[in-house]
VEXNU-289904 format. One record per residue: residue in three letters; x, y, z of N, C-alpha, C in turn. Coordinates in steps of 0.05 Angstrom, whole numbers. Atoms other than C-alpha are relative to their C-alpha. Example, Ala and Ser with C-alpha at 12.3 -4.5 7.8 and 13.67 -1.06 7.14 Angstrom:
   type    neast   nnorth      nup   caeast   canorth     caup    ceast   cnorth      cup
    ala       18      -24        0      246       -90      156       18       24        0
    ser      -16      -24       -1      273       -21      143      -15       22       14
//
This chain:
   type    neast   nnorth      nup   caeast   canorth     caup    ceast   cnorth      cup
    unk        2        2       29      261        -5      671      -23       17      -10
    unk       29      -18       14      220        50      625      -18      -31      -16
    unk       23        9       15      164        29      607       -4        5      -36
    unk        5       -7       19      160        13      528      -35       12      -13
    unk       24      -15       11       98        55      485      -10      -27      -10
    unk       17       25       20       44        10      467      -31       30      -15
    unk       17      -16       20        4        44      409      -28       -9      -18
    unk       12        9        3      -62        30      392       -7        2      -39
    unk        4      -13       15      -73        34      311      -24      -11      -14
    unk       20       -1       13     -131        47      265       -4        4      -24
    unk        6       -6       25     -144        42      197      -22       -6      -27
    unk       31        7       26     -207        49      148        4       17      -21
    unk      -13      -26       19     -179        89       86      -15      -16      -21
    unk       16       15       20     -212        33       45      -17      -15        6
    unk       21       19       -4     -249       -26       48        9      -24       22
    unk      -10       15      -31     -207       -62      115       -7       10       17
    unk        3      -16      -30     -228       -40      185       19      -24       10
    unk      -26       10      -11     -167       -57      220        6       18       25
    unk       -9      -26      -28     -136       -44      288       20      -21       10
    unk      -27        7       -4      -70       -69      314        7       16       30
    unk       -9       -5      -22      -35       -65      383       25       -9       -3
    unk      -23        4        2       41       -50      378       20       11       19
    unk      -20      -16      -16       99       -32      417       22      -11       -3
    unk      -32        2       11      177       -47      415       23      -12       24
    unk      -18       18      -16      234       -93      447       12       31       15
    unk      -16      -26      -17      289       -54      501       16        7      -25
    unk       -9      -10       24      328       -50      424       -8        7      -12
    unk       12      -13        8      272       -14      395      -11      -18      -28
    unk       13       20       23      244       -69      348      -32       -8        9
    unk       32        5       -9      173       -77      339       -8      -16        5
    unk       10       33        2      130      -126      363      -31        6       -1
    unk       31       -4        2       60      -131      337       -8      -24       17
    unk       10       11      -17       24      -153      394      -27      -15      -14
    unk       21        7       11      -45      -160      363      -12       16      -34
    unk        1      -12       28      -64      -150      278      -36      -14       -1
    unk       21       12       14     -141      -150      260       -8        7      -14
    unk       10      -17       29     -171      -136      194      -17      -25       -5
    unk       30       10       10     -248      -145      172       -1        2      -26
    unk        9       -9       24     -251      -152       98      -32        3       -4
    unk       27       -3        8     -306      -130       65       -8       -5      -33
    unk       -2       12       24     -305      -174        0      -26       -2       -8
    unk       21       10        1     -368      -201        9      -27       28       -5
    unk       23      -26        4     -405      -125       12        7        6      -28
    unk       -2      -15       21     -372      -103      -49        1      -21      -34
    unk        7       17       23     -376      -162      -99       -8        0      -18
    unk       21       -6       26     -434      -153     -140        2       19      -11
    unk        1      -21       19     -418       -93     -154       26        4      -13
    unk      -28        6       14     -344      -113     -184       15       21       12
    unk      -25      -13      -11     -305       -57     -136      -14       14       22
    unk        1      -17      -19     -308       -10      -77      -22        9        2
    unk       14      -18        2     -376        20      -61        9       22       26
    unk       -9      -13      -17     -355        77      -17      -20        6       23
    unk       29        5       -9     -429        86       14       -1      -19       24
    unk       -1       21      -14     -426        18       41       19       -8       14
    unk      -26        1      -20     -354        17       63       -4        8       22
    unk        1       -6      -25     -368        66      111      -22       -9       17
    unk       32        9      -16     -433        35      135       16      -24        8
    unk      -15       19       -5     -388       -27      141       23        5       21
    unk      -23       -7      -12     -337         4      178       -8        6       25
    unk        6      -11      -27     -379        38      228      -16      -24       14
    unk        8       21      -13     -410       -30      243       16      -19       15
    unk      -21       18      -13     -350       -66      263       24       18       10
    unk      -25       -7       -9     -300       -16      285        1       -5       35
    unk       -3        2      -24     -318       -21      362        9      -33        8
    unk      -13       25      -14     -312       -95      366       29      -13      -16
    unk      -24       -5        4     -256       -92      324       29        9        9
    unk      -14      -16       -9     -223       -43      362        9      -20       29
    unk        4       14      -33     -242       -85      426       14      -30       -2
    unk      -14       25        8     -211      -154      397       34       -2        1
    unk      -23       -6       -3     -149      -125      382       17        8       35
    unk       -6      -10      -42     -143       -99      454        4      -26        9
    unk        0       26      -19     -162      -171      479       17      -14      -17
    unk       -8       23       21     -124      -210      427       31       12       18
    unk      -29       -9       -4      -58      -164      453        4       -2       25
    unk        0        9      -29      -71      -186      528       11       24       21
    unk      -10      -33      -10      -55      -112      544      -31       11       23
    unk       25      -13      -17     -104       -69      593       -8       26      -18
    unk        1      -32       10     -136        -9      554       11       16       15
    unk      -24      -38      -12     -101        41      609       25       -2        1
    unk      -37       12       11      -35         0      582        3       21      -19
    unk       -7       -9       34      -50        43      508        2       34        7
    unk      -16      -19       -9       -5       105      517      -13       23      -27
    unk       19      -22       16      -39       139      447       -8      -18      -28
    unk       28       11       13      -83       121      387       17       22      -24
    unk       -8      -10       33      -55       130      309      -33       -7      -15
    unk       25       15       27     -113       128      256        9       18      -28
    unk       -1        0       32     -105       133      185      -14       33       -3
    unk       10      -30       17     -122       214      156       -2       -4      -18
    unk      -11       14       39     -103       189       87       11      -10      -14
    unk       23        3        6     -103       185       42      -25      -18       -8
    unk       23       19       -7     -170       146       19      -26        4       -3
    unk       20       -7       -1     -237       150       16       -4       18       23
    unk       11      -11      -11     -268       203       51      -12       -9       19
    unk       22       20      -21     -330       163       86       11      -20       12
    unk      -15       21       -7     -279       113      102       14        6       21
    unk      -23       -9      -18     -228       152      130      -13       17       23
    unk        8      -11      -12     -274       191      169       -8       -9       25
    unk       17       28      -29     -307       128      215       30       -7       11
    unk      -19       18      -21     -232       104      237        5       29       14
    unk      -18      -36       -5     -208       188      246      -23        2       25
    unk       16       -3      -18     -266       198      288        0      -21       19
    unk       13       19      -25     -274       131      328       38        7       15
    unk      -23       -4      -12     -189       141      335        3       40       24
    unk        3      -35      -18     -203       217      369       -9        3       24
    unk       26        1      -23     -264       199      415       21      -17       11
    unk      -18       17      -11     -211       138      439       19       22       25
    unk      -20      -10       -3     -159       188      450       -9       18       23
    unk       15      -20      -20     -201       243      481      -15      -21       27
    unk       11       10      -29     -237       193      536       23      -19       -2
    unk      -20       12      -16     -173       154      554       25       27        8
    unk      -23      -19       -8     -133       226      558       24       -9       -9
    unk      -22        2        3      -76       198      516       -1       17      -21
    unk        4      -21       36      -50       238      449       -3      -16      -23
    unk       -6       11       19      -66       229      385       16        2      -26
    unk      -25       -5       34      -27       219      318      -24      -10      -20
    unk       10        5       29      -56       224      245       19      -16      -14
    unk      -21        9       18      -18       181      203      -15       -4      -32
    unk       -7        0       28       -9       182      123       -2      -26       -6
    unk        1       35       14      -29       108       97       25        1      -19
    unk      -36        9       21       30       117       43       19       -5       21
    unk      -21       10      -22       76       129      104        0      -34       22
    unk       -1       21      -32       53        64      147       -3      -28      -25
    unk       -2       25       19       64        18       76       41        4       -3
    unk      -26       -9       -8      132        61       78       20      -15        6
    unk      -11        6      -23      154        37      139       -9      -38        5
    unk        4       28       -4      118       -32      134       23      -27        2
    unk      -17       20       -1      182       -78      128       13        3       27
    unk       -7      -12      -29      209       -46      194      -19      -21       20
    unk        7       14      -20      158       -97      224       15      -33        0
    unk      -11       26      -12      199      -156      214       39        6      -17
    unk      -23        2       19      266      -123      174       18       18       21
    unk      -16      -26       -2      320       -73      203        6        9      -12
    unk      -11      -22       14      320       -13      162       13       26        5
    unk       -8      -29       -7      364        44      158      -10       24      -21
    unk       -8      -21       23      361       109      122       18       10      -20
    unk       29        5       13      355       118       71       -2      -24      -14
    unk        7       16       25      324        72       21      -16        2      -19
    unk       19       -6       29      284        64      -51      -22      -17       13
    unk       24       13       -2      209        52      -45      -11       -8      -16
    unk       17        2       17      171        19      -92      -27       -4       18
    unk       25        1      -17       95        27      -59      -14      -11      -26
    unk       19       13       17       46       -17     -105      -20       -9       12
    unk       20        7       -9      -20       -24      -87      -27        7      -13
    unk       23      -19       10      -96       -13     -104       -3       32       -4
    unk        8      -36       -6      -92        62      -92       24       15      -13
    unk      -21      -20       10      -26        77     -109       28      -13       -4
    unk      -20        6        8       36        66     -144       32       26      -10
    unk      -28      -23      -11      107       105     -125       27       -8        2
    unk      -28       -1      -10      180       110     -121        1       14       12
    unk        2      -23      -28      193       147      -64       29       -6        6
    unk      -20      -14      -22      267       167      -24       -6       -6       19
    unk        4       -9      -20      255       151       36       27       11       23
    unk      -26      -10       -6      309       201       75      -10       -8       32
    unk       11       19      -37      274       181      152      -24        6        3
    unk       27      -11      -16      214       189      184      -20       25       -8
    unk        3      -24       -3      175       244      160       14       22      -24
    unk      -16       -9       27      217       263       99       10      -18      -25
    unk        4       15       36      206       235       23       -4       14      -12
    unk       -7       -6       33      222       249      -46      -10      -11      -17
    unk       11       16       16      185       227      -92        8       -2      -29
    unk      -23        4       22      226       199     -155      -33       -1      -25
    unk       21        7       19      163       168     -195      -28       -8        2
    unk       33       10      -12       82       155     -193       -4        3      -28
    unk       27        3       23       24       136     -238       -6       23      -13
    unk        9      -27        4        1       190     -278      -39       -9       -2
    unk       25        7       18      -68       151     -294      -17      -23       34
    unk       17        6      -25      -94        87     -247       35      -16       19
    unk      -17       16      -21      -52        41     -199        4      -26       -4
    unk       -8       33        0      -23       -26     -200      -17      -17       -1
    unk       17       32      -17      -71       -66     -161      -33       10      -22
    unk       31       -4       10     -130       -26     -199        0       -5      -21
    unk        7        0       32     -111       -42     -269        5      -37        4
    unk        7       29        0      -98      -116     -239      -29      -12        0
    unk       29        9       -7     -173      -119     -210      -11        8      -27
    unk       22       -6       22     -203       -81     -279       10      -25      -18
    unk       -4        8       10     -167      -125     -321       -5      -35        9
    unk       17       20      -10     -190      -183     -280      -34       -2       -5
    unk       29       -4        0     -260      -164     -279       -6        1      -33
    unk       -3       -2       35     -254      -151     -363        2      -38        2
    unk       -5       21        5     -231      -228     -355      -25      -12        8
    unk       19       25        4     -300      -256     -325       12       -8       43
    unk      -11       10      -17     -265      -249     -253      -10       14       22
    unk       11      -18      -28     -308      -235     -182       26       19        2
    unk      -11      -25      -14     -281      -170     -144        6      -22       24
    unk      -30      -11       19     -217      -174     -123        9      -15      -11
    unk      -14       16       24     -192      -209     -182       22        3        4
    unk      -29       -2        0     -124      -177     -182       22      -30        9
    unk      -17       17      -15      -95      -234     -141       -3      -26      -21
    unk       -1       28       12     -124      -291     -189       17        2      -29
    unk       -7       -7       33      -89      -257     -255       27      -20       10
    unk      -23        9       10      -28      -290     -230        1      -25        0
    unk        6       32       -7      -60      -355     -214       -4       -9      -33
    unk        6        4       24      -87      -352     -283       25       -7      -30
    unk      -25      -10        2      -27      -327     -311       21      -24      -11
    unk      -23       21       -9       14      -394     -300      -10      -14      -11
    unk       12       18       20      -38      -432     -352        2       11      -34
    unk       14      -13       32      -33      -378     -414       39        0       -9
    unk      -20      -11       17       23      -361     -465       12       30        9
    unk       -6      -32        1       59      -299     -439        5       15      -33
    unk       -9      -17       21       81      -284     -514      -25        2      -17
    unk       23        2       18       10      -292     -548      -16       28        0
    unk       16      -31        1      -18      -216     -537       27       20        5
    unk       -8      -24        4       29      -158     -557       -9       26       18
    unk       11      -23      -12        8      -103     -502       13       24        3
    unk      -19      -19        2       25       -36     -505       12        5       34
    unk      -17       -7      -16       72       -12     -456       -5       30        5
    unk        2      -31       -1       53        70     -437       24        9       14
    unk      -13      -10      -10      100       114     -426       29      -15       17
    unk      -25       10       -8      162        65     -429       23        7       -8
    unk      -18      -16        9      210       108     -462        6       23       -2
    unk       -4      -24       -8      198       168     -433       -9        1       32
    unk       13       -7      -33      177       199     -362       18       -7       16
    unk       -6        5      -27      228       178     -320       -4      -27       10
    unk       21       16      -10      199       134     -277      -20        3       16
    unk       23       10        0      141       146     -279      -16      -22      -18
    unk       14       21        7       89       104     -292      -34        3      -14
    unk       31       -3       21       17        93     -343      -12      -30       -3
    unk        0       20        8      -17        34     -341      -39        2      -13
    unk       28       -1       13      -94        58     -372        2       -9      -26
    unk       -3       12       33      -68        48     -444       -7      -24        3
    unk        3       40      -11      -56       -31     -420      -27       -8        6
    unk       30        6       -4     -127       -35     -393      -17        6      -20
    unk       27      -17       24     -162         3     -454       12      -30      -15
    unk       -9       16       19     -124       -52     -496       -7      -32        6
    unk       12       19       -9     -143      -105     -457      -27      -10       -7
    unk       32       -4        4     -212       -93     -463      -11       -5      -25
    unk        3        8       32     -211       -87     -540        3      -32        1
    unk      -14       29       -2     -177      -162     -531      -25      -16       10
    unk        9       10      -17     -226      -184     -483      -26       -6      -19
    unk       21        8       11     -285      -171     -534        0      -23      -20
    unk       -2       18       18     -268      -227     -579       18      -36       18
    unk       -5       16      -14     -256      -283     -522      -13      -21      -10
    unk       16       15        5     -266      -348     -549       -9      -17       18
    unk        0       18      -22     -250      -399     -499       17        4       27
    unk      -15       -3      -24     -215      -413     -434       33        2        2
    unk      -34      -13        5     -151      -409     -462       11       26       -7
    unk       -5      -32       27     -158      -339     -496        6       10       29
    unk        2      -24      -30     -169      -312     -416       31       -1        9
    unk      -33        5       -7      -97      -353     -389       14       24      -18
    unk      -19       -7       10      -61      -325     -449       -5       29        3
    unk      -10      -27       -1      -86      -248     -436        8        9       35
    unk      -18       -8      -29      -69      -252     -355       26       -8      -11
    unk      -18       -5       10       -9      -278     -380       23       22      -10
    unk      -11      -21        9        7      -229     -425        6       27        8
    unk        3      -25      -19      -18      -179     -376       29        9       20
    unk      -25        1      -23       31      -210     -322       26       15       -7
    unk      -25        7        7       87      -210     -366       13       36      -10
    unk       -8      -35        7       89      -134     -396       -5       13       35
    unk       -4       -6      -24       74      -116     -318       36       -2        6
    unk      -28        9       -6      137      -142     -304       22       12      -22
    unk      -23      -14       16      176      -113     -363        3       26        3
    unk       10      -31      -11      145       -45     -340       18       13       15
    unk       -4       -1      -19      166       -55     -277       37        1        0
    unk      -29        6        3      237       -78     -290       18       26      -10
    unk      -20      -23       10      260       -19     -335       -5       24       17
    unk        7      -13      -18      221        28     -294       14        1       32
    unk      -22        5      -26      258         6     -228       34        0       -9
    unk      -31       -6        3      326         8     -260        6       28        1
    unk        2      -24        1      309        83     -276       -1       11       27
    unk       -3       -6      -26      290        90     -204       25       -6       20
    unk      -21       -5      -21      358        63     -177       19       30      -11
    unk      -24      -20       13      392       118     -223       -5       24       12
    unk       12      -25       -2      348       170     -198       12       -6       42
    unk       -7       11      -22      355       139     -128       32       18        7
    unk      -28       -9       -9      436       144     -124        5       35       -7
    unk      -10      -32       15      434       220     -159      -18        4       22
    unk       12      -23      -22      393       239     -100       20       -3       29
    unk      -32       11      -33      441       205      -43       26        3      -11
    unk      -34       -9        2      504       198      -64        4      -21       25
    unk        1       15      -12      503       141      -20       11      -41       -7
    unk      -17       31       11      540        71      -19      -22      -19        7
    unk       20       16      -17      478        42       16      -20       -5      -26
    unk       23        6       36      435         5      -44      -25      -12       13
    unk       25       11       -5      374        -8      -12      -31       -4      -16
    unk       20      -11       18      307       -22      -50      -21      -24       25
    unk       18        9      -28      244       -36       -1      -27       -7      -15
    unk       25       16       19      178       -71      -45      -23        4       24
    unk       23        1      -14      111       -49       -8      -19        8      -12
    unk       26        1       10       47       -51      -19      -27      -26       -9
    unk       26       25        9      -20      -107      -39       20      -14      -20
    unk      -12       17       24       16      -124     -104       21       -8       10
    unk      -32       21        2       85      -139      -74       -1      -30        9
    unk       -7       31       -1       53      -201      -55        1      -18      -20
    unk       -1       15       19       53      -227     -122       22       -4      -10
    unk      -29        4        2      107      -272     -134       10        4      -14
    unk      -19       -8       22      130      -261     -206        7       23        2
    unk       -7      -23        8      135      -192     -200       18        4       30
    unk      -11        8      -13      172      -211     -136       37       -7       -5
    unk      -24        8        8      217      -257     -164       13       16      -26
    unk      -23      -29       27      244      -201     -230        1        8       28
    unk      -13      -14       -6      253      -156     -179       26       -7       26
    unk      -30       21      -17      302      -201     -131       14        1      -22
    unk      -22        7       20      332      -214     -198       23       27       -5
    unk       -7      -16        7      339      -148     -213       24       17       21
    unk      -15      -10      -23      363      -130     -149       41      -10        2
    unk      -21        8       -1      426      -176     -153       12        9      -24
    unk      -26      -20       44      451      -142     -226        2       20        7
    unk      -10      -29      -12      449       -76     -189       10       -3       27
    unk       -7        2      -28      473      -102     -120      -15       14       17
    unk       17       -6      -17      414       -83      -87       -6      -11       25
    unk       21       17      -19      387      -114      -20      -22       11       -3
    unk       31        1       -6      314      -125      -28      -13      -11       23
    unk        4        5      -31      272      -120       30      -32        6       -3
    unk       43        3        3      189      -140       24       -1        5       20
    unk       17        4      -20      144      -125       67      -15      -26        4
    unk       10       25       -1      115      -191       99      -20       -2      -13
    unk       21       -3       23       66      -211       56      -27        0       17
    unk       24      -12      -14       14      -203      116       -9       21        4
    unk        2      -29       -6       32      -137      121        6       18      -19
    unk       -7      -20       29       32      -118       44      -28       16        5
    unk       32      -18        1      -51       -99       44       -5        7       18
    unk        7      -28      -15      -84       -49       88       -6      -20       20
    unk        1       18      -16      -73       -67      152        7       22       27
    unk        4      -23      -27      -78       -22      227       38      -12       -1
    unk      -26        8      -16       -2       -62      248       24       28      -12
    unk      -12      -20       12       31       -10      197       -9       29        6
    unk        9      -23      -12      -11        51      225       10       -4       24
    unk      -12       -4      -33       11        35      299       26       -1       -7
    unk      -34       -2        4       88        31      278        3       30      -12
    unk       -1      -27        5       79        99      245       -1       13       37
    unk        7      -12      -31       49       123      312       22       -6       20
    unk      -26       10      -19      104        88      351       15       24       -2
    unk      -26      -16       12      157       123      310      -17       30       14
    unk        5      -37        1      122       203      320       -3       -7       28
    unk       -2       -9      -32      102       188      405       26       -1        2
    unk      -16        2      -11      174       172      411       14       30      -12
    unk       -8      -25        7      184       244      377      -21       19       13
    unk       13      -16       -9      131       274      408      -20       11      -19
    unk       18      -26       15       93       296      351      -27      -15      -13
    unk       31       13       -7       21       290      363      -15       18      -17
    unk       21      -12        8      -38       315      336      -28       20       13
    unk       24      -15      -12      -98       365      353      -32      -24      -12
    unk       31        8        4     -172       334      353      -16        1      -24
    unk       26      -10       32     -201       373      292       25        1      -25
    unk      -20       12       28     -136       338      242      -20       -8      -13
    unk       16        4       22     -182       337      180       -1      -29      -14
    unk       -8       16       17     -185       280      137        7        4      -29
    unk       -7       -8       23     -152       281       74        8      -17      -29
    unk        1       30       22     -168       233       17       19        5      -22
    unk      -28       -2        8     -108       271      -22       25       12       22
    unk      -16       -4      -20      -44       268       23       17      -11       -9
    unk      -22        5       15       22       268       -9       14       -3       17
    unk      -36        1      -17       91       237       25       13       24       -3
    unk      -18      -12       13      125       284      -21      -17       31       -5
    unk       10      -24       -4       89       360       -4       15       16      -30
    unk       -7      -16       28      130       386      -62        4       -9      -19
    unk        8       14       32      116       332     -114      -15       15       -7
    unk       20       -6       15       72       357     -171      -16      -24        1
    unk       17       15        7        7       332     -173       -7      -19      -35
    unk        0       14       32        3       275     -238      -21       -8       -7
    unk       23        9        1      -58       256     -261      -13        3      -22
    unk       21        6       20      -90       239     -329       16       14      -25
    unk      -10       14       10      -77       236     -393       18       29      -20
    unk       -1      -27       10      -66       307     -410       38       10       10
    unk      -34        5      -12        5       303     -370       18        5      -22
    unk      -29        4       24       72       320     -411       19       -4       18
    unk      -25        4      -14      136       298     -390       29       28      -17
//
């Protein structure tokens, strides 16, 4: 019997140091052996988001016994781990730099190869750890960093239908939290909040919902927020603007994803209706449950990523890596890091406010 690949993966693109030990049934289904991730909530708090500085000072403090947990957690032998994925991008720089480097030195003193992997690609592919997917399918990627429709045609080849032109999902959840009076990461309590306010009591604008495609704007929403936010009387004024926040999220989302199945089938030509929800935010259930809804009025199968394996997490970097050793396609030593690193090489870059459609 061959021996299946066990892949060691690494990922610090943000504020998780994570490392994961994976490899795959004789049917080629993954099995995450061992998943660990160190938040770093507690470093970045006071200062209501990301300090990049400290990330990596955080990162380079815990990635060895991090690295070393995962090993022992996956009851594997280090001269079991056949090669070593780490995160390139994109991501912070100082971030991405401490996993890229500690994933190289690994690679180089155990003599196995290494692979760079693309953080968009290993959120991609994230449902693959507990779903069977085929090629192709629609991506919605939502998360702190980044928000996308993407093609995915296999491995290694994406189209990119729609993106942000401005910030990201999870980042206008956390500002708009933090505007509310809400420690770093807020994002997650807007929907807790959410479920005490009036969705219809704040009018929010909607950017760029009747044009672009699908793409996506959600800075207007936050500037407007903000105005809102300065005339907060009581504890009810906060419910009713997560609320309201939730609720235009979701109407965003809804027309915006119908646009993406249209764009979707005009690129396949395909009977296969797949739509695949990844990223931090897909663990939030309302915007969960619209898009199941939505899914059954277009005969979609929807297919989450587990909600362990929505936020930044190494188990989705070693399944990338799986997938390229079983193709062979490795990496050289001096692979750069690259805090911009597109799925889609011949998307246009979108970004700010100056954009025309």
């Amino acid at each position: 019997m061959n021996k299946k690949p066990i892949i060691l993966g690494i990922e610090t693109s943000c504020d998780e140091t994570a490392a994961s030990i994976v490899t795959e049934t004789e049917q080629g289904i993954p099995i995450v052996l061992s998943n660990i991730i160190s938040s770093q909530v507690d470093v970045h708090k006071k200062f209501g988001g990301v300090v990049p500085e400290l990330a990596a000072r955080s990162h380079i403090e815990k990635i060895d016994w991090i690295v070393q947990k995962a090993i022992d957690d996956s009851k594997i032998q280090i001269e079991e781990i056949d090669a070593v994925a780490s995160t390139a991008g994109p991501g912070l720089v100082v971030c991405l730099s401490v996993g890229l480097s500690f994933g190289k030195s690994f690679a180089s003193i155990m003599n196995i190869p290494f692979i760079s992997v693309n953080h968009l690609e290993g959120h991609a592919l994230s449902p693959r750890l507990n779903s069977k997917l085929d090629y192709p399918y629609l991506l919605l990627l939502i998360s702190g960093g980044h928000s996308q429709y993407l093609s995915v045609q296999e491995i290694g080849n994406y189209r990119r239908l729609g993106t942000t032109i401005d910030d990201a999902l999870g980042e206008a959840f956390d500002k708009t939290a933090k505007l509310l009076g809400v420690e770093f990461p807020g994002g997650p309590q807007i929907e807790i909040m959410a479920d005490k306010g009036d969705p219809n009591k704040f009018a929010l604008p909607k950017p760029i919902f009747n044009k672009g495609g699908c793409n996506l704007s959600f800075a207007g929403l936050k500037t407007s927020i903000l105005k809102i936010s300065k005339n907060i009387k009581e504890e009810k004024d906060k419910f009713d603007i997560a609320a309201s926040f939730q609720k235009t999220i979701e109407d965003i989302l809804y027309k915006k994803t119908k646009i993406a199945f249209n764009e979707f089938e005009k690129v396949n030509r395909t009977q296969k209706k797949v739509f695949v929800i990844a990223g931090g935010v897909a663990a939030n259930k309302k915007i969960r449950s619209m898009l199941v809804k939505l899914c059954k009025e277009h005969k979609y199968k929807d297919i989450f990523a587990p909600v362990n394996f929505c936020g930044d997490n190494a188990a989705m970097i070693a399944l990338v890596g799986l997938e390229k050793f079983k193709m062979k396609q490795f990496n050289n030593l001096d692979f750069p890091a690259k805090p911009r690193w597109q799925l889609d090489n011949e998307a246009a870059y979108l970004k700010g406010a100056g954009v025309k459609f």
